[in-house]
C-alpha positions in Angstrom: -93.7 21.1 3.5 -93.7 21.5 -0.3 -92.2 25.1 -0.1 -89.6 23.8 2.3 -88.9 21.2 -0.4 -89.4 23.1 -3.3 -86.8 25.9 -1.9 -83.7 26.0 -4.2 -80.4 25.2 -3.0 -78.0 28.4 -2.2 -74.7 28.5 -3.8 -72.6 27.6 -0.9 -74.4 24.2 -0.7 -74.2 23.8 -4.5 -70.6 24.1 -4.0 -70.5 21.9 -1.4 -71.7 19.0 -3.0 -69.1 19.3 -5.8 -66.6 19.5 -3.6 -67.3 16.1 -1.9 -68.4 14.9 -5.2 -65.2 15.6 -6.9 -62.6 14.8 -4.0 -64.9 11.4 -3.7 -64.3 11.0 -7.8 -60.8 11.8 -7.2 -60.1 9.1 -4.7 -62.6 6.5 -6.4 -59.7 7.2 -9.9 -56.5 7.1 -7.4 -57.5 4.2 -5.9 -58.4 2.7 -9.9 -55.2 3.9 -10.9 -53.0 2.2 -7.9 -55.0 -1.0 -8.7 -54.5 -1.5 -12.2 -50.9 -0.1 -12.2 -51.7 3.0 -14.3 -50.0 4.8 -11.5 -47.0 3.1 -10.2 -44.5 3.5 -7.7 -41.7 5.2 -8.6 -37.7 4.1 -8.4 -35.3 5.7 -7.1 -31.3 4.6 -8.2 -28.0 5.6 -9.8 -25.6 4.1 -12.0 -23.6 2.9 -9.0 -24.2 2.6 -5.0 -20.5 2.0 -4.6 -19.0 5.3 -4.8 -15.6 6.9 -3.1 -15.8 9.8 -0.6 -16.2 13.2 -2.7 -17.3 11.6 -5.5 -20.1 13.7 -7.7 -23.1 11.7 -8.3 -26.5 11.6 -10.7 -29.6 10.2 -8.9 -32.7 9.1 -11.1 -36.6 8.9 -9.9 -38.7 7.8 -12.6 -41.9 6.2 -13.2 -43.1 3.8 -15.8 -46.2 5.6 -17.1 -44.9 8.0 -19.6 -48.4 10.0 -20.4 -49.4 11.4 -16.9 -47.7 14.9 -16.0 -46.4 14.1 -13.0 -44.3 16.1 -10.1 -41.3 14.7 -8.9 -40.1 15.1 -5.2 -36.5 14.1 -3.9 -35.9 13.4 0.0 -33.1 13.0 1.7 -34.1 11.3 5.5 -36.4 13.8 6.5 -34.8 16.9 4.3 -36.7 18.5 1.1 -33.9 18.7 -1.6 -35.7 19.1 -4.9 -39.0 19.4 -7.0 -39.6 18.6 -10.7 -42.3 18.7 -12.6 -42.1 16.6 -16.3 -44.1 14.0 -18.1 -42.2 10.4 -19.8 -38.8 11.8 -18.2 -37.5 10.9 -15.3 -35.9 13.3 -12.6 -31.9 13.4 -12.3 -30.7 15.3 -9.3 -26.8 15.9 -9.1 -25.1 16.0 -5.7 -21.9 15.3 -4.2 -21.5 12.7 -1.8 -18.9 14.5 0.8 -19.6 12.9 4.3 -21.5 9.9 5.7 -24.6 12.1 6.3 -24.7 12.3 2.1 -25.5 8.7 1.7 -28.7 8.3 2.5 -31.0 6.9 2.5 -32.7 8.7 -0.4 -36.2 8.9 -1.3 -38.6 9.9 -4.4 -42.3 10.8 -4.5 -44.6 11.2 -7.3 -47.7 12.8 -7.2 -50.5 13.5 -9.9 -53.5 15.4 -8.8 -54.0 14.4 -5.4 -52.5 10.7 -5.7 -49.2 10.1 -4.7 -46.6 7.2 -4.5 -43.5 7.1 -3.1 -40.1 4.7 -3.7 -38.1 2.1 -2.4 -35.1 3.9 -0.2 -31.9 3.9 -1.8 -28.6 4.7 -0.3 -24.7 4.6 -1.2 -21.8 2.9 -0.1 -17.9 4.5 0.4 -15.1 2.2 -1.4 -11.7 2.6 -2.1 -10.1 2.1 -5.5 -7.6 -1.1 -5.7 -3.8 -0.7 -6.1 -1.7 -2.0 -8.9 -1.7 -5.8 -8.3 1.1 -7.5 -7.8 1.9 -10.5 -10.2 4.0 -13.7 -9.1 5.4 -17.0 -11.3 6.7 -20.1 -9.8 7.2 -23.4 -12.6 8.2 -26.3 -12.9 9.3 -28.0 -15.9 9.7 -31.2 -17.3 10.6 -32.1 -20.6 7.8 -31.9 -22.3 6.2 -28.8 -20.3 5.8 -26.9 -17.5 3.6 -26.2 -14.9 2.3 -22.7 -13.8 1.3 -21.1 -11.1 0.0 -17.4 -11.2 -0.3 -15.5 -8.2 -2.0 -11.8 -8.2 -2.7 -9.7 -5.2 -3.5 -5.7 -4.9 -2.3 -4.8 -1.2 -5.0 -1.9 -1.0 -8.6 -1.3 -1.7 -12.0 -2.3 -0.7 -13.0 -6.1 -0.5 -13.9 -8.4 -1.7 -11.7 -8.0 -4.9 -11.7 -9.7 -8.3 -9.0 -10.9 -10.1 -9.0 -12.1 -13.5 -5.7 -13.7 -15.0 -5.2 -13.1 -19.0 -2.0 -14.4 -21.6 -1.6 -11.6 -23.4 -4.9 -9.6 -24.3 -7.5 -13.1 -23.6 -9.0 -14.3 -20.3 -7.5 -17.6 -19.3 -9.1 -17.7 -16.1 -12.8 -16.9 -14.2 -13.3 -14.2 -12.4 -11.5 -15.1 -8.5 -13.0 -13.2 -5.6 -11.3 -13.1 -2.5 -13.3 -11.1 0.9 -9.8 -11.1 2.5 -6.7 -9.9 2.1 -4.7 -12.6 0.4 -3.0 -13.7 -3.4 -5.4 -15.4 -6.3 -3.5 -18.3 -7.7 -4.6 -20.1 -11.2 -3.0 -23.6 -12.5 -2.2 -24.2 -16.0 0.2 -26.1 -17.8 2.1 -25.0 -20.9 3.4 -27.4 -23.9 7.2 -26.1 -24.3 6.8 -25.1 -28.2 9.7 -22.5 -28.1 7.4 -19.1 -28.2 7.8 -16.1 -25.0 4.4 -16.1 -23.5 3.1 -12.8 -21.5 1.0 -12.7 -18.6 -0.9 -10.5 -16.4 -3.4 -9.6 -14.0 -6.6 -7.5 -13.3 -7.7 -6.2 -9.8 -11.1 -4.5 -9.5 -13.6 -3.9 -7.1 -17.1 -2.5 -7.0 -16.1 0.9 -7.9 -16.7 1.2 -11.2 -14.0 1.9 -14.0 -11.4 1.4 -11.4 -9.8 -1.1 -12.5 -5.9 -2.3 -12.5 -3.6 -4.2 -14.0 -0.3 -6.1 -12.9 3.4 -5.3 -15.3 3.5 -7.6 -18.2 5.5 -11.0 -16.6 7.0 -12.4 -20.0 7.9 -16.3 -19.6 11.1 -16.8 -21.8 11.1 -19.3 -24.9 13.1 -22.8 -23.6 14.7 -25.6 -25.3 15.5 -29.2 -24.3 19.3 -28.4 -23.0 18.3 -25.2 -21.9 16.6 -23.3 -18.7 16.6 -19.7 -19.1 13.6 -19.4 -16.8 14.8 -21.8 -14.0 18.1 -19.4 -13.9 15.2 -16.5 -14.0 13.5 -17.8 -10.6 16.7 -18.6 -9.1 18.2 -15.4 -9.1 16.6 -13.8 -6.7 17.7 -17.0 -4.5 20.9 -16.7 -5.7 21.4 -12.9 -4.7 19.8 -13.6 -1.0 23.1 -16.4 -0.8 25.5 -13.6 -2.1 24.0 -11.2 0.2 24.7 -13.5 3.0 27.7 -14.8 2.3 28.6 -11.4 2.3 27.4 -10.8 5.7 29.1 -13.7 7.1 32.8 -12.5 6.0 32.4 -9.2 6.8 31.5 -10.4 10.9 34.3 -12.8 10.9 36.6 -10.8 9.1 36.2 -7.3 11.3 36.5 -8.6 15.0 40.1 -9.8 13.4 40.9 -6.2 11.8 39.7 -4.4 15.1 42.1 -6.5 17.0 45.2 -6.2 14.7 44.3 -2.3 14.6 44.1 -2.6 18.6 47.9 -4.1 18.8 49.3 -1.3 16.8 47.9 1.4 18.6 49.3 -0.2 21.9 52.9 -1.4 20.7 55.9 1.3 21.5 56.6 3.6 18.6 60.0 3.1 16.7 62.4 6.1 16.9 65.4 6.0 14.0 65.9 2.8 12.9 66.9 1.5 15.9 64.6 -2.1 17.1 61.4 -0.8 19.4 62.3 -3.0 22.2 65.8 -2.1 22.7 67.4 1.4 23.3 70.7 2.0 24.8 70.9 4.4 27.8 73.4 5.8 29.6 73.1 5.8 33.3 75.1 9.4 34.2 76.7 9.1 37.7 79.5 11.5 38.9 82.0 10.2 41.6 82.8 12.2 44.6 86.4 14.5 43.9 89.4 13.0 44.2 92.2 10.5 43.3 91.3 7.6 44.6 88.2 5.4 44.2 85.6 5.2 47.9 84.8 2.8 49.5 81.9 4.4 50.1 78.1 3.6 48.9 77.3 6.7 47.2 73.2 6.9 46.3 72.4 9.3 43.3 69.7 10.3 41.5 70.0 7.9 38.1 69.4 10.3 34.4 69.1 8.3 31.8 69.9 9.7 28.1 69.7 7.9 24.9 72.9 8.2 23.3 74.4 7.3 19.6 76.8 4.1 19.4 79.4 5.8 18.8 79.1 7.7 21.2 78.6 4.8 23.6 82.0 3.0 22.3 83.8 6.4 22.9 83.5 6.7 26.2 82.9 3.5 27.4 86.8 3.7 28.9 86.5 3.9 32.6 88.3 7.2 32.7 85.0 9.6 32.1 83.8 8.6 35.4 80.4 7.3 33.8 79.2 3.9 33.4 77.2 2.7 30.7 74.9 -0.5 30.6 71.9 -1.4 28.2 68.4 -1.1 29.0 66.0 -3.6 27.9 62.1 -2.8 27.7 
């Protein structure tokens, strides 16, 4: 019994026991380190989630605990994409976010000795950048001032859009979202104190440094006895009238021309200066020989011949044996 007790213990026992000893120890600290935060999770992100397709990319994992050496793991879904081992820096992967498979979701693990943690998932989102916007004035003025109404609209790009009104270089209105497709509008009246005032817009989105801005819409100075900026609005209304105007003469006016053109093309062409509708034939008819005139009906076959009137007047004496007559058309 003694012996059996008293036998020492064999090195793969020894070894053993450490083992269990030290993976127990190891565990006991993970477990101390989740509970007092010494080890926290790590966070995943990037300096946007809003990105455009083919747009190049930086994605951080980083943990809070600068002193630990601790290995960094990047996942996309399912797929391995990186390891990094560092200590008080965080991990930056570069990628390129080409299709709808590249955004996401991502996820980072951390793992010192045989403790690990992973993060929150992150993924992006595709946008398109906004178009120019599009900047509108309508007033209306009294003596003493008049009243403004600024319209702004970009015709393309992701919603919901903001738009931000400024006079000149400063912000005269809050930022104005809009989830559909239609104009911002901002009110503001105007003391008439003789000096041009500019305006403009700004369209933007959640992409980043993609912002735009309307043309400069400069509002003219105005007096008492004038209106420079009423004649200003009402141009465009005054073109649309020409314009129309236009379109009205040149439907009444045609049907008449087509018509007139018409009649010439059918009337009987003039030939010398005699009149169109009157030519003088002659009506040649040769009598039987002989002295005498018959009694007889003769039937020939008439051939008519335009002939001068001289000509006409000449022989227009009964003795030729023709006979001459006018011919009206």
């Amino acid at each position: 019994m003694w012996c059996h007790l008293n036998k020492p213990f064999s090195m793969q026992q020894f070894v053993g026991i450490f083992s269990l000893l030290t993976s127990q120890t190891a565990a006991l600290d993970c477990e101390t380190m989740k509970k007092t935060n010494e080890f926290p999770s790590p966070k995943v992100y990037s300096e946007t989630d809003v990105i455009m397709k083919g747009q190049n990319v930086s994605l951080f994992c980083s943990n809070r605990n600068k002193s630990l050496q601790i290995t960094y793991v990047m996942f996309r879904g399912m797929k391995h994409l990186g390891t990094w081992d560092g200590k008080g820096e965080p991990m930056i992967f570069n990628l390129r976010i080409s299709e709808a498979g590249d955004l996401g979701p991502y996820k980072c693990k951390t793992q010192v000795s045989n403790c690990s943690r992973y993060s929150q998932e992150f993924s992006f989102t595709f946008a398109n950048p906004v178009t120019t916007p599009v900047l509108n004035i309508s007033a209306f003025q009294t003596e003493t001032a008049r009243y403004i109404t600024l319209r702004c609209i970009s015709y393309n790009g992701s919603l919901p859009i903001n738009y931000t009104f400024f006079e000149k270089d400063i912000a005269i209105s809050p930022a104005i979202s809009k989830n559909v497709r239609e104009p911002a509008e901002f009110n503001l009246t105007e003391r008439i104190i003789g000096e041009r005032e500019e305006y403009r817009c700004e369209a933007k989105n959640r992409l980043p440094n993609h912002a735009k801005y309307s043309q400069p819409f400069t509002m003219p100075s105005t007096g008492r006895d004038s209106c420079p900026f009423c004649l200003q609005l009402l141009l465009p209304g005054l073109l649309l009238l020409l314009i129309v105007i236009i379109l009205m003469l040149a439907f009444w006016i045609l049907p008449k021309y087509k018509a007139r053109k018409a009649m010439r093309d059918n009337a009987p062409r003039n030939y010398g200066n005699k009149p169109m509708e009157v030519g003088i034939y002659a009506n040649v008819c040769q009598n039987q020989a002989g002295t005498g005139h018959s009694q007889e009906i003769h039937y020939a076959t008439p051939v008519f011949q335009e002939v001068a009137q001289g000509d006409h007047e000449a022989h227009n004496d009964c003795k030729t044996g023709y006979v001459y007559s006018e011919l009206v058309l």
